[in-house]
N, C-alpha and C positions, 0 to 999 in steps of 0.2 A: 114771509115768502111772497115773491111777489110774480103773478103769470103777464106773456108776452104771447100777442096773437099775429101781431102784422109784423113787419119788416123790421120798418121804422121804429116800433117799440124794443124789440129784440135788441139793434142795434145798438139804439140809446141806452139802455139798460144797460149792454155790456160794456158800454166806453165809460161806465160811471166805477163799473167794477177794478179797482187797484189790486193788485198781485195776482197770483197763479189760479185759473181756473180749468176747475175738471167738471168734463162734459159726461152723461151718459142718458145713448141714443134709447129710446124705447120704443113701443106701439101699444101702452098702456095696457091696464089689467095686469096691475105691476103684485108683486109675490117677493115673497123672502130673499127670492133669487136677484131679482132686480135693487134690492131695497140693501141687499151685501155690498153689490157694487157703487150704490151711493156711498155707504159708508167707508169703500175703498176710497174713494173720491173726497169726503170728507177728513178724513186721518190726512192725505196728504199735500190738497189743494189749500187755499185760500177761499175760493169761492166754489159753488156745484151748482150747474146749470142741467134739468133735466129736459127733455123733450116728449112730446105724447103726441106720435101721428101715426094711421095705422095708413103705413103706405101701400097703395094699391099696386103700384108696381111690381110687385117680388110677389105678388099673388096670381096664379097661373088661372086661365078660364076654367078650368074644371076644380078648381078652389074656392069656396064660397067664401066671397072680402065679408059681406053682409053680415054673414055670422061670428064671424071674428071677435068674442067679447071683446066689452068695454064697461068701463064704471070709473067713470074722469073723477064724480065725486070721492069715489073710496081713493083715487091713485092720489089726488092733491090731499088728501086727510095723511096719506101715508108719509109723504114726500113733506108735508110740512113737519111731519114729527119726526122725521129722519136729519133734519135741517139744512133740507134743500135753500140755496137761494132765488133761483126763478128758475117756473116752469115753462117752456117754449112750448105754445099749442097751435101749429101753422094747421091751413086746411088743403086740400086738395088743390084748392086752384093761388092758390099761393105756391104751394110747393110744383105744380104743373099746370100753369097758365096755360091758355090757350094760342097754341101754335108753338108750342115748347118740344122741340124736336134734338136735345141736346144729352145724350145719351154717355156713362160712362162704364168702360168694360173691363175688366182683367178677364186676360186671354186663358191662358190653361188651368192654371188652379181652378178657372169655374166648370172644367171641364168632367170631372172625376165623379164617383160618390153622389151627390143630391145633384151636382150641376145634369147626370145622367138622366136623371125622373125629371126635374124641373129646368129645364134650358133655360127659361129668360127670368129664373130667381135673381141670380145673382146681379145681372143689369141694372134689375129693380133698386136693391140694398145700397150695391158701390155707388149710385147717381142721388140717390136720397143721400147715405153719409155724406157724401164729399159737396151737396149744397147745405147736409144741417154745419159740416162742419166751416165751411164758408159765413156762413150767418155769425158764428157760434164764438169763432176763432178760440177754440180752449186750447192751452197748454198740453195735456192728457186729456183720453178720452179714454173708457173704462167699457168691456165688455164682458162677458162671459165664454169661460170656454167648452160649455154645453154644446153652443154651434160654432165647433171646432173651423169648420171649414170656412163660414162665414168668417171667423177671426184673422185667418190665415192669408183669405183672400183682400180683408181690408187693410192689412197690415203692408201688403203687399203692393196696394193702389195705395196706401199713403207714404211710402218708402219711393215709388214710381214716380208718381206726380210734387214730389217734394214739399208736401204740409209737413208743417211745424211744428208738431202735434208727436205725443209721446204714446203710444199706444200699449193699455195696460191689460192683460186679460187673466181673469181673476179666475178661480176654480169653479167649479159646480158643485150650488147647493142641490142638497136632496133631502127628500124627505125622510122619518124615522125609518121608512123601511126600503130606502136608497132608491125610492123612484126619482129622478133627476128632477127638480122644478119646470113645468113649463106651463105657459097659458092656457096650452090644450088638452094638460090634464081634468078639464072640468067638462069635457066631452065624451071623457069615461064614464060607461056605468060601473057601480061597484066591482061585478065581476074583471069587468075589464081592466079596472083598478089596480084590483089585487092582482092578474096577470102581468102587467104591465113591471112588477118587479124582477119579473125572469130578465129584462133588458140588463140589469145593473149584476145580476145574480152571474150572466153570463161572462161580461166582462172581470166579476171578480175570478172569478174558476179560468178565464183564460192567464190571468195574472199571476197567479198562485202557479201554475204551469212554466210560465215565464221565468217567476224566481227560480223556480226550480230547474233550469237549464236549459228550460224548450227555447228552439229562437227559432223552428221553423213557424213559418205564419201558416203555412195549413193544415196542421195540427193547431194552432188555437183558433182558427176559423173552424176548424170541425168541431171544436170543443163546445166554442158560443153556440153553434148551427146544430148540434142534437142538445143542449138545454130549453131552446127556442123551440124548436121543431114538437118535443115534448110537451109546450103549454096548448094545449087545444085553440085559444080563443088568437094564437097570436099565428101572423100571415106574412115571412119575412121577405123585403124587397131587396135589401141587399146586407152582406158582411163586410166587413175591409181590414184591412191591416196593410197601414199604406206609410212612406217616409212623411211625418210633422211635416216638414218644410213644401216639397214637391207635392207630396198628396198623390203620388204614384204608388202601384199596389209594389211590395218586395218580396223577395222569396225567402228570404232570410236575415231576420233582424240583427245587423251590428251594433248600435248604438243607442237605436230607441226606434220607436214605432208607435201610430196610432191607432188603435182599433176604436173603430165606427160603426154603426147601424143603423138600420128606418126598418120598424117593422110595426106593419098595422096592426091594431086592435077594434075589431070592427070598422070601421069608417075615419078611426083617429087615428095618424100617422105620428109615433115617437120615434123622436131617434136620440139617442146616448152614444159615449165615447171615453175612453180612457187612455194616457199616453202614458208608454211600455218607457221607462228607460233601463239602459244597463248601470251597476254601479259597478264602478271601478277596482 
């Protein structure tokens, strides 16, 4: 496995790479979650190219960047034993040189759900993707659909701006007892831990309702919104159940739907998500 810190190396590296390469973007303090979607990428590419920058941009002033783990050494220990081929490690002023005033946006989709709490996340995300994926030029690029929205919204900037790039978005791992993977679960204390399962508990109980006939969305928003409400430690910022595509709330599910949430646990913000389809 071999890592690339500057430009020039990146480049080089990849014009030596022959047949189809799969990218996936990261900010390191990588997890089973991250480590799935290599191996998406591996089963179907030629080559896997990962990246490890924790971008400050999509981190709002009252979000501590600072704290953000990391542990490059554990992420390259994993990533070579998942058979990564090169790691991209750019730093700040590589990825945002000075006097770099060049910004990329999707209009509405970031509008909705997180874009409401975090206005200039998604700024952040779309302007780092579409420079990692400039540098990167992969075939596919591989994400998670944990951060539902995030996926939607890049799928959407790279359908727009016409990359060449096949975008792949793999399911959500969770753990044994369905709390979704994420890097900020290690900001729970145990209590909070064990709270933090009512997220996953809630969307199954909204789904089991769905099979069953329900298609109004607020009845399975009330349903998620008194299992929540009942865990003490947890403090929700919002529900949804909104069209996949638009990411507009609906009043009555025809075809499918996703229900989403961010709800605090002391100080940690998780958010989970499950898409409703109908079967035919």
């Amino acid at each position: 496995m071999k890592t690339a810190k500057t430009i020039q190396e990146i480049r080089q590296l990849r014009t030596e790479m022959k047949g189809s390469v799969g990218f996936v973007p990261t900010m390191g303090f990588l997890h089973a979650g991250h480590i799935s979607l290599v191996q998406a990428a591996r089963s179907t590419c030629e080559h896997v190219i990962v990246s490890i920058f924790v971008n400050p941009t999509q981190f709002a002033p009252t979000e501590d960047l600072a704290a953000y783990p990391r542990d490059l050494e554990h992420d390259l220990a994993l990533l070579k034993n998942a058979g990564v081929d090169l790691v991209w490690l750019p730093d700040n002023e590589i990825m945002y040189p000075e006097g770099f005033q060049t910004w990329v946006s999707v209009e509405n989709l970031t509008k909705p759900l997180e874009g409401q709490y975090r206005p200039e996340h998604f700024r952040g995300v779309t302007t780092v993707v579409a420079k990692l994926f400039n540098m990167v030029q992969p075939q596919r690029a591989f994400f998670g659909q944990k951060d539902a929205q995030q996926a939607a919204v890049l799928q959407r900037m790279v359908l727009d701006l016409n990359f060449p790039i096949e975008m792949v978005i793999c399911p959500i791992v969770r753990e044994p007892d369905n709390l979704a993977l994420s890097s900020r679960n290690t900001y729970l204390t145990p209590a909070e831990r064990k709270a933090g399962t009512v997220l996953s508990r809630s969307l199954f109980a909204a789904r089991d309702l769905f099979l069953k006939g329900e298609r109004r969305s607020a009845a399975l928003i009330a349903c998620m919104r008194e299992m929540i409400q009942n865990e003490p430690l947890a403090k929700i910022q919002y529900i949804s159940c909104a069209d996949p595509l638009s990411l507009q709330e609906v009043d009555t599910i025809e075809k499918q739907a996703l229900l989403s949430m961010a709800v605090y646990f002391g100080k940690t913000r998780l958010i989970d998500n499950l898409l409703l389809k109908q079967v035919d």
